[in-house]
N, C-alpha and C positions, 0 to 999 in steps of 0.2 A: 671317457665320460667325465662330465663334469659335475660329479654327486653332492647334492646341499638334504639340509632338513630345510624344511619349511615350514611356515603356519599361513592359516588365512582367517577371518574374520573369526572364529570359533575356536582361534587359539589351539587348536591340535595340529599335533607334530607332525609331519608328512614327512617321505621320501621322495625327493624327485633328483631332477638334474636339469642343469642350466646350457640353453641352445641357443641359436639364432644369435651368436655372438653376445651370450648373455641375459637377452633382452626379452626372453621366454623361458619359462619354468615348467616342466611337465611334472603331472602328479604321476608318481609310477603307479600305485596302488588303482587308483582311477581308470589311468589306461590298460591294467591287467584285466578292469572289469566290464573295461569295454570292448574286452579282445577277447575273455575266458566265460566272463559271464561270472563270474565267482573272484573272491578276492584270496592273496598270496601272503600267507605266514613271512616269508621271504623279503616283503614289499611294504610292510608297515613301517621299517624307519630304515636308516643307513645301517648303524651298527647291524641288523639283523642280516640286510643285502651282503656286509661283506662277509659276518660269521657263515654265510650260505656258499662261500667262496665262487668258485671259477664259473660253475652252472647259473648262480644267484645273478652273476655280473652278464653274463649274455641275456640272460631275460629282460635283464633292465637295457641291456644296448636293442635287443630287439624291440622295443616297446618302445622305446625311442625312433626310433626307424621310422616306426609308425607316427607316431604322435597325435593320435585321435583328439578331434576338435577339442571334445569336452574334458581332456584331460590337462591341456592346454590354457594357461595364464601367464599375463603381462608380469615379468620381474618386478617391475614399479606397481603390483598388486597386490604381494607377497610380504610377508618379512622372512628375510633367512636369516637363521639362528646357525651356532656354532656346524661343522658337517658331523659329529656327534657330540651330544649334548647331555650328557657328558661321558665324556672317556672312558672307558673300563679301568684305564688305568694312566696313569703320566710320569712321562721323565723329561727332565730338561737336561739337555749336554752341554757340555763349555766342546764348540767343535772349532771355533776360530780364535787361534795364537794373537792375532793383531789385537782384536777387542780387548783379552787379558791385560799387554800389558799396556795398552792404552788407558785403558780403564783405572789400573792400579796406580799408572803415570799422572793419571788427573786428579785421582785422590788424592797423591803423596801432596801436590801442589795445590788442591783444595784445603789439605790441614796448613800447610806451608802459610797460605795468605791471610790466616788468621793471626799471625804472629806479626814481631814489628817490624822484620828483615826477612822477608821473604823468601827471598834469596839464599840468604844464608843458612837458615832452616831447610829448603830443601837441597839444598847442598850436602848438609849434613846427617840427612835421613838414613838411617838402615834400611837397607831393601831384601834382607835375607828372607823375611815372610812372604813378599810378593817371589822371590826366585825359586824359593820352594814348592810352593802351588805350579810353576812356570813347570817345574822338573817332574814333578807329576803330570801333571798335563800332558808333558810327550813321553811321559813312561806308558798311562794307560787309558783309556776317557774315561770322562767325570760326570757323573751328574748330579741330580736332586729330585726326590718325588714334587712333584706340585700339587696344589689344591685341585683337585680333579672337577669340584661343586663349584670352584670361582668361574668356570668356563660361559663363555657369550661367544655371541655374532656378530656380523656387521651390523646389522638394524637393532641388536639389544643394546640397552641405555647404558655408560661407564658411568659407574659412582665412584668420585672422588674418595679417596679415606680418611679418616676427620682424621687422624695422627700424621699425616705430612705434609709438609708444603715445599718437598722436593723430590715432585713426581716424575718419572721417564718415562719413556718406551723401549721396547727391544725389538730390532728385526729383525725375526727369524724365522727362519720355516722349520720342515717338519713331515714327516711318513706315519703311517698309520701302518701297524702290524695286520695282515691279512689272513695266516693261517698262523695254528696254532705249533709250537716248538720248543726244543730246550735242546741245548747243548749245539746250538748250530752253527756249522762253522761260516767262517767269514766267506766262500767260495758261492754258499749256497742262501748267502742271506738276502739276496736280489729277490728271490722266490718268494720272500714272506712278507714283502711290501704291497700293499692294496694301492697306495697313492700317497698322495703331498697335499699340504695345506701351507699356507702361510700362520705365521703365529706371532702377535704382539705379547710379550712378557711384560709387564707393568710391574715397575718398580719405585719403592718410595725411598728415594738414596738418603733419606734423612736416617731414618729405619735400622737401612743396611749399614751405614756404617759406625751405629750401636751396637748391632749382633754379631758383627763379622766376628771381631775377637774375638767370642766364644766360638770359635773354632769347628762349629757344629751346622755351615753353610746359612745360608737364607731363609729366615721365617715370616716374621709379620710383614717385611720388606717387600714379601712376593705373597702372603696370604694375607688375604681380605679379596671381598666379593668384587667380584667381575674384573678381578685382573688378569685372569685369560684370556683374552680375544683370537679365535681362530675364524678363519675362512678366507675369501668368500666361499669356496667348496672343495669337497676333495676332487683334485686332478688325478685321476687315475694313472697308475706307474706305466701303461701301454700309450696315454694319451701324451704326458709329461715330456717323453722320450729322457736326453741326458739329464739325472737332476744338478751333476759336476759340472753346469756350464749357464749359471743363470745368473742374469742382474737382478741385483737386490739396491732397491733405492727406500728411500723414508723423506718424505718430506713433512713439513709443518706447518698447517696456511699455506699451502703451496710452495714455500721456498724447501728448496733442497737442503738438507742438514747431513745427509751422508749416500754412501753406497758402497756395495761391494759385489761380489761374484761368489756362486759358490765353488768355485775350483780352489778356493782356497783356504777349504776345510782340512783342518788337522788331520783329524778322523773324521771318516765320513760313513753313513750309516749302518752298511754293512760292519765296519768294524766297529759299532756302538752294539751292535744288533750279538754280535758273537760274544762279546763281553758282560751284555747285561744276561744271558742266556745260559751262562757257565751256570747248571744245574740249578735254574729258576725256571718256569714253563714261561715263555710271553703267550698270549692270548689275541685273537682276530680283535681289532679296535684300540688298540693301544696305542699310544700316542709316544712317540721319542723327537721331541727338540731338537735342532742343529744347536742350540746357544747364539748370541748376537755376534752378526758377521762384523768386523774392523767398520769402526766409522758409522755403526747403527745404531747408535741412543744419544743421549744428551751429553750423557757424565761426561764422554771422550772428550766434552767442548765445554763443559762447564758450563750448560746451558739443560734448563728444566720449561717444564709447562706450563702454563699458566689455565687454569679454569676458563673453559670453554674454546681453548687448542681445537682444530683437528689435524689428527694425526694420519696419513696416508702410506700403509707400506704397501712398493709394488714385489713384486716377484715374480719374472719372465717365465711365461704360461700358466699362471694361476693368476694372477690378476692383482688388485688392488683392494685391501684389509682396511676401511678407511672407521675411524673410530673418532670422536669427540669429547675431551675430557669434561666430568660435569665439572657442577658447582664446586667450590670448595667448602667444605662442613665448616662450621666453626661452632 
């Protein structure tokens, strides 16, 4: 299935899922009460479908089946919001090696060309901070809590944030924990994934490379409002089939600015999943990040956004995350 929140005219949340190649939305709640006659604890929003687990998910696949008339609207009638809005809880992983040190590579030569010999400055650069973080990275995966409240959708508005004017994107996707766990090993962490989403990480590189020194990850760089963008919906982990074998593109205005596969995760979620799990419970609805795949954001190119961008990430079987940066504050 392909599970979104929704709203329609009265601004309240709905559960549905999206058919007909997209181009129709079913209200699950709706059609349970035009199947039951009564309406489903189960069926008021997404998070609640998946905390209802295996049982919750065939009611929604059978009601789907059906798809009674009056449960039934035009996607282009709808706004979909984030596919939970917001998270129970969020982590972002650094799961792709290339991004690293591509990323750390365009910085070193970002500070480089502020000087009078470019060249020579980054010649002479110490790289021991960026190989340290490198050697972590393949000791154990890494993440970061995110702002769980910054979270939106494709049809919710991006505010610019008045502190940057060296905004990005990240292409990333992302599983949604399904049941609840701790201490689970990496064999059996398939079991506890509900689905995938795509995820834009919005970052203001101006920001990031004030705070990074302090040694203490990403704060205002990735907090402020509505720099989470998830969806268009959750693809359920039955519908997805392989998540190790999908193209990841991002374009800008339509020209292509990067791509990648995920087969070419470090770690990939099952061993994010047994790691963050070492005697912490995860919880149905939580959210775990891939981190940006090699060649999915600006910084890699020394290239940023400009006010009123759209930004388009696709991801093979979940679709197209398309987002528009607003205005710039001043």
């Amino acid at each position: 299935m392909r599970l979104v929140t929704f709203t329609r005219g009265d601004g309240v949340e709905r559960a549905g899922a999206l058919f007909d190649k997209d181009q129709s939305v079913i209200d699950l709640q709706v059609a349970y009460q035009q199947v039951q006659g009564r309406e489903s604890g189960e069926l008021s929003s997404v998070l609640k479908l998946v905390e209802g687990g295996e049982a919750a998910l065939e009611l929604a696949r059978s009601l789907l089946s059906k798809a009674p008339t009056a449960a039934v609207f035009e996607r282009a009638s709808v706004k979909l919001r984030a596919p939970i809005q917001p998270p129970p809880q969020m982590r972002d992983c650094s799961c792709f090696e290339l991004h690293l040190r591509q990323a750390f590579a365009a910085a070193r030569r970002s500070r480089a060309l502020r000087t009078e010999d470019p060249e020579a400055t980054l010649k002479a650069m110490n790289t021991r901070a960026d190989d340290r973080v490198i050697e972590t990275f393949n000791r154990q995966p890494i993440y970061y809590k995110c702002n769980r409240f910054a979270v939106i959708g494709i049809d919710d508005e991006f505010q610019w944030p008045s502190f940057s004017r060296a905004l990005d994107f990240e292409l990333e996707f992302g599983c949604y924990i399904g049941r609840r766990g701790k201490d689970i090993s990496r064999e059996n962490a398939r079991e506890h994934i509900v689905g995938y989403t795509i995820f834009n990480d919005m970052s203001a590189r101006d920001a990031q490379a004030l705070e990074m020194p302090g040694m203490l990850g990403p704060a205002k760089s990735k907090d402020f409002d509505t720099a989470n963008i998830m969806g268009p919906c959750l693809v359920t982990a039955d519908e997805l089939g392989d998540p190790y074998d999908l193209n990841m593109v991002a374009r800008v205005n339509g020209e292509e600015w990067g791509r990648g596969n995920t087969r070419d995760m470090r770690w990939q979620f099952e061993d994010v999943i047994a790691h963050v799990s070492r005697s912490e419970t995860l919880h149905p609805g939580e959210f775990l990040g891939s981190g940006t795949v090699g060649n999915g954001c600006g910084l890699e190119q020394l290239r940023y956004l400009k006010p009123g961008d759209v930004v388009e990430l696709e991801v093979d079987g979940i679709g197209i995350l398309r987002t528009q940066a607003g205005s710039a504050l001043r």
